[in-house]
C-alpha positions in Angstrom: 74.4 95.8 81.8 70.7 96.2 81.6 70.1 95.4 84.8 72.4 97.3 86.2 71.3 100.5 84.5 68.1 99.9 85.7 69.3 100.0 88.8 71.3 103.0 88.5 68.1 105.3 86.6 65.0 104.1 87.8 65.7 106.6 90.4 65.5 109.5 87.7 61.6 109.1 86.8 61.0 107.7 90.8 62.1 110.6 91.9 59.8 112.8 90.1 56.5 111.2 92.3 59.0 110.9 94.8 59.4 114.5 95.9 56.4 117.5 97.0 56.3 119.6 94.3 53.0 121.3 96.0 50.9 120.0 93.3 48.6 122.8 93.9 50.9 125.6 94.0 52.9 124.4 91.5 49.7 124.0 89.1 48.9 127.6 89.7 52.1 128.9 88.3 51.9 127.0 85.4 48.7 127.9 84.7 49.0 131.8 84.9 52.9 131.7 84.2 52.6 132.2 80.5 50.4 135.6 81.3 52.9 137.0 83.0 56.3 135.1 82.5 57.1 134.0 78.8 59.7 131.8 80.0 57.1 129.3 81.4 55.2 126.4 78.8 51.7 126.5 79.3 49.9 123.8 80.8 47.6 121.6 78.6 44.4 121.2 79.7 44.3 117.0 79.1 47.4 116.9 81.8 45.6 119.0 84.9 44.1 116.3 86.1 46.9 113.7 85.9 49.3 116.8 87.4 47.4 116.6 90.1 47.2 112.8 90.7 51.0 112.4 90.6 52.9 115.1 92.3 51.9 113.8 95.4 55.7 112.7 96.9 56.4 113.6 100.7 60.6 114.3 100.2 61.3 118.1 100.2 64.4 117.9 98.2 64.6 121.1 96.1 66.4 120.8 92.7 69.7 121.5 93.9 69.4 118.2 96.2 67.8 116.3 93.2 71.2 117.1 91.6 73.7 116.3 94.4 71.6 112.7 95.1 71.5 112.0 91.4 75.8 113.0 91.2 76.6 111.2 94.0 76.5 107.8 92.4 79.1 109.0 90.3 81.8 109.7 93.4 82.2 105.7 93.7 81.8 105.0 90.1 85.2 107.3 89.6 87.4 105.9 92.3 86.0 102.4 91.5 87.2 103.1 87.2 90.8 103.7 88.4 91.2 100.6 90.5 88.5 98.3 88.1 90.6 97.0 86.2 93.5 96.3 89.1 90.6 94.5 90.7 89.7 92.6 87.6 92.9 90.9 87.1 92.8 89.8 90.5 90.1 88.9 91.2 88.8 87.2 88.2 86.6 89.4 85.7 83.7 86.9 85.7 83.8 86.8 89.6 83.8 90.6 89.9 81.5 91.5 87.4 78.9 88.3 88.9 79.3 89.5 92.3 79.0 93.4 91.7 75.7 92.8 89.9 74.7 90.5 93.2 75.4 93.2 95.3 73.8 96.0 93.2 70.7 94.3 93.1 70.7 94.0 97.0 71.4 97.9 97.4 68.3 98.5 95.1 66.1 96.9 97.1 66.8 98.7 100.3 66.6 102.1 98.2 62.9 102.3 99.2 63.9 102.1 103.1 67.0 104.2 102.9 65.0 107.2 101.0 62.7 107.7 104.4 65.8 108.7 106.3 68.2 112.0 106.1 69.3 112.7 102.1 72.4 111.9 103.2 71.9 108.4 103.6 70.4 108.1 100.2 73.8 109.9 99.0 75.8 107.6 100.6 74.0 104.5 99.0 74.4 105.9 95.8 78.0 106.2 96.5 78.4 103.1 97.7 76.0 101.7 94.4 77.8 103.7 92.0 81.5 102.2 93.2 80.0 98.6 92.4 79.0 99.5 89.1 81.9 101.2 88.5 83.7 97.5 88.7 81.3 96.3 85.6 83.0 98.0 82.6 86.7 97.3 83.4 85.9 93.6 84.0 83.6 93.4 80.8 86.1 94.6 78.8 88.8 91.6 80.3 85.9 89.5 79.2 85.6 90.6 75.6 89.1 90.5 75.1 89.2 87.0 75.7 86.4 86.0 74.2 85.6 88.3 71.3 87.4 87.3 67.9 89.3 90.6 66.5 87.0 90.9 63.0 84.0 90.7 65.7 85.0 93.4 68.7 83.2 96.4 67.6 79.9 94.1 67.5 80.8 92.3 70.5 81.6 95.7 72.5 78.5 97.7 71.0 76.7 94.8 72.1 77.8 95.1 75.8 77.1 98.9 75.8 73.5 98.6 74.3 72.6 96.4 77.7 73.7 99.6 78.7 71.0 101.7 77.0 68.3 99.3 77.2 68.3 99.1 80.8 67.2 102.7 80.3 64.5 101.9 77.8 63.1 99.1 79.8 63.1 100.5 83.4 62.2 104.2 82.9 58.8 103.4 81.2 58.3 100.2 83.9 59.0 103.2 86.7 56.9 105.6 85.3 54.2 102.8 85.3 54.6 101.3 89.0 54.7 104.8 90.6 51.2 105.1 89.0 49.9 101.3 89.7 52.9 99.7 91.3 52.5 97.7 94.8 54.5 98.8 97.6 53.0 102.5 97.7 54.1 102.6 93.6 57.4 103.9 92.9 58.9 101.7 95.4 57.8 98.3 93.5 60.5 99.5 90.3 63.3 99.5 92.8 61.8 95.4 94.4 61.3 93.8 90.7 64.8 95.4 89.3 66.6 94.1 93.0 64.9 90.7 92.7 65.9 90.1 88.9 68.9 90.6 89.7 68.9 87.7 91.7 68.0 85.3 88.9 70.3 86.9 87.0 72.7 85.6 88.7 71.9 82.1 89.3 72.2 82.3 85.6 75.5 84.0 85.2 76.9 81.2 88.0 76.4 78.8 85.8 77.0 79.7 81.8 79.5 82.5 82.2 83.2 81.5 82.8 86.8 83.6 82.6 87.9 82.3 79.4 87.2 80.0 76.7 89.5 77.4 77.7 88.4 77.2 81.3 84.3 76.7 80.1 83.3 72.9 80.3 80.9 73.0 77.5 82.3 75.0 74.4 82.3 73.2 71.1 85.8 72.5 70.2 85.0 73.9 66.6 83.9 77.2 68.4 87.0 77.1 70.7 90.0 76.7 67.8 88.1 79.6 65.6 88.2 82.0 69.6 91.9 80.8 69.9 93.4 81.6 66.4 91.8 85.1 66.3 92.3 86.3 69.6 95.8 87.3 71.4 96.7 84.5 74.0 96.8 86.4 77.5 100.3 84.5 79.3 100.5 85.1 82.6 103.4 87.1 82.6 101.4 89.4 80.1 98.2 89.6 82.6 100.3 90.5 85.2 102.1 93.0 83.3 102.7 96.6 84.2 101.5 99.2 82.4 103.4 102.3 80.5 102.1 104.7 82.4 104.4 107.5 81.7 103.6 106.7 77.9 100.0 106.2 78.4 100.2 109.7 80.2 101.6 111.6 77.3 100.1 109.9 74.6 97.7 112.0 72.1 95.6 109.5 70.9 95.0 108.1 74.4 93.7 111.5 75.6 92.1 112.5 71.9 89.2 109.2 73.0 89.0 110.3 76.6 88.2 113.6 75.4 86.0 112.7 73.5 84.1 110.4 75.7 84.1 113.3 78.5 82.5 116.0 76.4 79.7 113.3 74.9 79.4 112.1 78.5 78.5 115.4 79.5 75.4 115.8 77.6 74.5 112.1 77.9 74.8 112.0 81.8 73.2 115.3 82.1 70.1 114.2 80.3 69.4 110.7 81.6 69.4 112.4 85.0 67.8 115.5 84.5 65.4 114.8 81.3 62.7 113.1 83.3 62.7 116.8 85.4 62.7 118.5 82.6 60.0 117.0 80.6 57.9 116.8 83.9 58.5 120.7 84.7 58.7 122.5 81.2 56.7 120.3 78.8 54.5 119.0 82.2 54.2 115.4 80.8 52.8 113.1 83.5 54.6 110.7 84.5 54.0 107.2 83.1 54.5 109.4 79.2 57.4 110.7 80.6 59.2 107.4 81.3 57.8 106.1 77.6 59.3 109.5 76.2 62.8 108.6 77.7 62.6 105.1 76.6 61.9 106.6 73.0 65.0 109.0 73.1 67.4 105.8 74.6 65.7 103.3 72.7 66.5 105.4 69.1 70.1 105.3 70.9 70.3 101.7 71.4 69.3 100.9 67.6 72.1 103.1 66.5 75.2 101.9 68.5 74.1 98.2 67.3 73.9 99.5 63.9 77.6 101.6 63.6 78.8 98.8 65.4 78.2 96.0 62.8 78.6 98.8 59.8 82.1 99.9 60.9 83.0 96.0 60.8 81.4 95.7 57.6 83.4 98.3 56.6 86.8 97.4 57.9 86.3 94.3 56.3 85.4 95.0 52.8 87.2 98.5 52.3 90.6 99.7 52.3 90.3 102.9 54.9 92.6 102.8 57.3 90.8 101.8 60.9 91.6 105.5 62.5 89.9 107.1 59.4 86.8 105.0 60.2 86.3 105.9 63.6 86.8 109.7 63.2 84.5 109.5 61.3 81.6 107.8 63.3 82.8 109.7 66.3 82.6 113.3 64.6 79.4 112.2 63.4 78.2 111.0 66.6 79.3 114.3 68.4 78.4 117.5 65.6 75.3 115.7 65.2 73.5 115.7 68.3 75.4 119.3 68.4 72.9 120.5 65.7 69.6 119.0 66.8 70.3 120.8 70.5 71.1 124.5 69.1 68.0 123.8 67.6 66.0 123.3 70.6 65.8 127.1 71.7 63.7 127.8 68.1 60.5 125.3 69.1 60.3 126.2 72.8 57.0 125.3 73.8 56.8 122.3 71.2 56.3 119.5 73.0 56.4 117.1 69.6 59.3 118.9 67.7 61.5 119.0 71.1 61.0 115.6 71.5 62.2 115.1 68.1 65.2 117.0 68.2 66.2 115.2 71.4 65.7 111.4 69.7 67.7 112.4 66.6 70.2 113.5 68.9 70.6 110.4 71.2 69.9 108.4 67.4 73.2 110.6 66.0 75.2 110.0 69.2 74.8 106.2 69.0 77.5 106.3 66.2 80.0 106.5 68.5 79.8 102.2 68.2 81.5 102.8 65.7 84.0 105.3 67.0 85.5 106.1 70.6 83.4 102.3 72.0 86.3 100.9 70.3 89.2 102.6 69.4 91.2 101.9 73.5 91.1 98.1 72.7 92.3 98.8 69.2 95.2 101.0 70.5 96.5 99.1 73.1 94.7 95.5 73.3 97.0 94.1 75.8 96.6 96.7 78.6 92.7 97.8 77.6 90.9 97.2 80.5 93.4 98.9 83.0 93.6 102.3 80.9 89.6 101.8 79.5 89.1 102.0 83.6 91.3 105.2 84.1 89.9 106.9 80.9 86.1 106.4 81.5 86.7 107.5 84.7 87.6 110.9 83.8 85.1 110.4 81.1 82.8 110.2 84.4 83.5 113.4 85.9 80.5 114.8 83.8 78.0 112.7 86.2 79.3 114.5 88.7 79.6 118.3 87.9 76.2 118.4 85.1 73.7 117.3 87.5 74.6 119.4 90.3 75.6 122.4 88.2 71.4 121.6 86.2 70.3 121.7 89.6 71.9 125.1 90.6 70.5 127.0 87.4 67.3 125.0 87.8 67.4 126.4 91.7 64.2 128.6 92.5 63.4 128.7 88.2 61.6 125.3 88.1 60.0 124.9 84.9 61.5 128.1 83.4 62.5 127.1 79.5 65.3 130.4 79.4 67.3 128.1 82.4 67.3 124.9 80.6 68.3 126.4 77.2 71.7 127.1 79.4 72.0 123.5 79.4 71.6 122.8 75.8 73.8 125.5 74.9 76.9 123.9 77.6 76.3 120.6 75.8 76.3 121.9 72.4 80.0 123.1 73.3 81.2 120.0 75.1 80.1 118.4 71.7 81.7 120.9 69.7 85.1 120.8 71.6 84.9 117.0 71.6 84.7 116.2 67.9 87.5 119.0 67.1 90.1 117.4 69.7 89.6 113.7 68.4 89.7 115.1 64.6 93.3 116.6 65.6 94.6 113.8 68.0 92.6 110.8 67.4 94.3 107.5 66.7 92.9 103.8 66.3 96.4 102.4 65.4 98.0 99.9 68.0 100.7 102.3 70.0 104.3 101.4 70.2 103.1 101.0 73.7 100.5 99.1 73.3 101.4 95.6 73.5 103.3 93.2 76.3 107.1 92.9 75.0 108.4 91.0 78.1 112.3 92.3 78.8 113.6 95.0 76.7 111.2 96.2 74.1 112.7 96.6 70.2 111.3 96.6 66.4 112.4 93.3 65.6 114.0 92.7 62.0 112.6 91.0 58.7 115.2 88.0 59.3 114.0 87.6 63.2 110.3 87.9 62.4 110.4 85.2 59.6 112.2 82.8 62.1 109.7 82.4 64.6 107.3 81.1 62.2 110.1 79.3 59.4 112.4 77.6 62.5 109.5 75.1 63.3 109.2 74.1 60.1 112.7 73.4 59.7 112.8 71.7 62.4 109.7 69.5 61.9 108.9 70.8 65.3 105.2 71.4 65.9 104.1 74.9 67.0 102.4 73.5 70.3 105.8 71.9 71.6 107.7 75.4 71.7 107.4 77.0 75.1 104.6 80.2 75.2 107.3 82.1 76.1 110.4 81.1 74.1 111.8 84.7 72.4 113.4 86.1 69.8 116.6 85.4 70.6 116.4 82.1 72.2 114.6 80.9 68.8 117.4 82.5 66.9 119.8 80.1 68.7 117.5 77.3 68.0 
């Protein structure tokens, strides 16, 4: 997940040495802009020179085009969340999510050659790399629910979605660096060393990662009866179940998380494409603070899904809330949080230090949601989570495609001006807003009617029936292994 977030962001920072901003022209606005347009941050002296030194790209690509390149990724990664999961299943999850990783790494290193032709070919390689990715989360999340013990799958899925956010913490400050000393012309050499990790990567993964516990050659047998007893046992009837669609489609709860996760996605998606612009234009950072400022802002996120994580285990375990109480209550958290620190923003303007601040409490507040929506589809409907996890993060995409583009058009001929971007703040502070309310009213972490694989006719079995499957065995002095998987109800009843 690191890696392949490096992949998918280095071009954020890159493309701020990337593209002619008429360094000249462009300081001589900033300069006498404040005299005569308040909307414009003054420059400070101690960044002139390095101004200078790094706006230096040769792509015309106005703002507008910044946004449509930066969106396209996310037309594959849509399409490729509805069909993920399909994909997943039939392929093999460790196959898919290996070989989409091989592939990504591949695509970034031919981003350097692609970017000297027409922007449409760099659109179309972000397509085409945003469609691979979009095959990671589906098949991560078959992964973790065959591997990841029940009283562990918060920590074991915050874990997966912090690779996430570090691979923005460690590749934006290792762009901003290369485009200033990197080989290969600079910002190039960020796109080589993330492509060629890649490939040791997955030499790695070859070798240590496997499709279930059972099938891996080396597990400890102590480690492989604790993954057994507290996970469910996937049959192959059950893998190759349908899924309630019609039921998924009208459920609450199901559309209460995707909700959610749309209107935090919004804000989230807007900023790790845009925030490298925006600190470059309004609070003119150069470029190698720039990349350490967004690795501050997504590093502060990281820490905090990793913490709610772990605490709303902790809690689940030694408490008596219910497990829908606890994630309403990270995820409100982690939405009207970051909701204050932005309608905040507009009163410091200018302040380089306090916006800065405001923004890494935000990303710090919205890391709770480890603890609220990460979760809650594998606790609703564990048998079916990575089909329906694939169909609601793609909607939950949609904001990757519509925030850049519509930054780009306000942004379009009023680079730099601060009264523009506070229209952006103030549209994420109401996605935000929206979000929490609709998950406080619909939200649900309970395990649906739907939610689990009943194979034939599907009905509330009774007290006597339940206490048979496990007291029939033990009449019997029959062990527990020798029943067939898939023996039911009423066939043990006759037993």
């Amino acid at each position: 997940m690191t890696l392949i977030f490096g992949h998918r962001v280095c071009l954020h920072v890159a493309m701020v040495a990337m593209v002619n901003s008429s360094a000249e022209v462009d300081l001589l606005q900033l300069r006498n802009g404040p005299q005569e347009n308040s909307n414009f941050c003054p420059v400070p002296e101690s960044s002139v020179n390095v101004t200078l030194n790094y706006k230096q790209g040769s792509y015309p690509w106005t703002p507008y085009t910044q946004g449509v390149i930066l969106a396209s990724y996310f037309y594959g990664y849509v399409v490729a969340q509805i069909i993920g999961g399909q994909i997943s299943d039939f392929v093999g999850a460790a196959r898919l999510f290996g070989g989409a990783t091989l592939l990504s790494s591949i695509l970034s290193c031919f981003t350097p050659m692609i970017s000297t032709l027409d922007a449409t070919y760099t659109i179309a390689l972000r397509t085409i790399l945003g469609f691979i990715h979009g095959m990671h989360y589906p098949s991560a999340y078959t992964l973790i629910a065959r591997w990841a013990p029940l009283q562990e799958r918060s920590t074991h899925l915050s874990s997966c979605v912090i690779g996430t956010h570090f691979g923005v913490v460690m590749s934006m400050p290792l762009t901003g660096y290369l485009c200033e000393h990197g080989f290969g012309g600079g910002w190039p050499s960020a796109f080589y060393l993330l492509g060629c990790a890649g490939f040791v990567w997955f030499l790695l993964w070859v070798f240590l990662v496997f499709e279930s516990p059972v099938k891996h050659p080396r597990i400890n047998a102590k480690e492989l009866d604790y993954i057994q007893k507290n996970t469910e046992i996937i049959s192959k009837e059950k893998k190759n179940a349908s899924v309630p669609w019609l039921q998924v489609a009208c459920s609450a709860p199901v559309w209460a998380v995707t909700v959610a996760k749309f209107c935090g996605a919004w804000s989230f998606m807007c900023f790790q494409s845009k925030l490298p612009a925006y600190l470059d234009d309004v609070l003119h950072m150069p470029i190698q603070k720039n990349g350490f400022v967004n690795a501050l802002l997504f590093g502060a996120l990281c820490i905090s899904i990793i913490i709610s994580g772990k605490l709303s285990d902790c809690i689940r375990r030694k408490y008596r809330f219910t497990i829908t109480t606890i994630r309403k209550s990270f995820e409100t958290i982690a939405l009207l949080g970051p909701a204050l620190c932005m309608a905040a923003i507009p009163l410091v303007r200018c302040n380089a230090n306090a916006v800065v601040a405001l923004l890494t409490s935000a990303m710090a507040l919205f890391g709770l949601c480890g603890g609220g929506d990460v979760s809650v589809i594998v606790d609703m409907t564990p048998d079916f989570a990575g089909k329906i996890f694939g169909i609601s993060n793609a909607i939950a995409s949609i904001p990757g495609i519509l925030a850049p583009v519509l930054a780009g058009y306000l942004l379009e001929g009023n680079v730099g001006d601060v009264q523009q971007w506070l229209y952006i703040f103030y549209i994420s502070v109401g996605m935000y807003l929206f979000g929490a309310a609709f998950f406080l009213l619909f939200g649900s972490a309970e395990v649906q009617p739907w939610g689990r694989y009943c194979g034939g006719n599907t009905r509330t079995l009774s007290v006597k029936e339940a206490n048979l499957i496990f007291t029939v065995p033990v009449i019997l002095g029959v062990d527990n292994n020798d029943l067939k998987k898939d023996t039911s109800t009423v066939e043990m009843t006759r037993l």
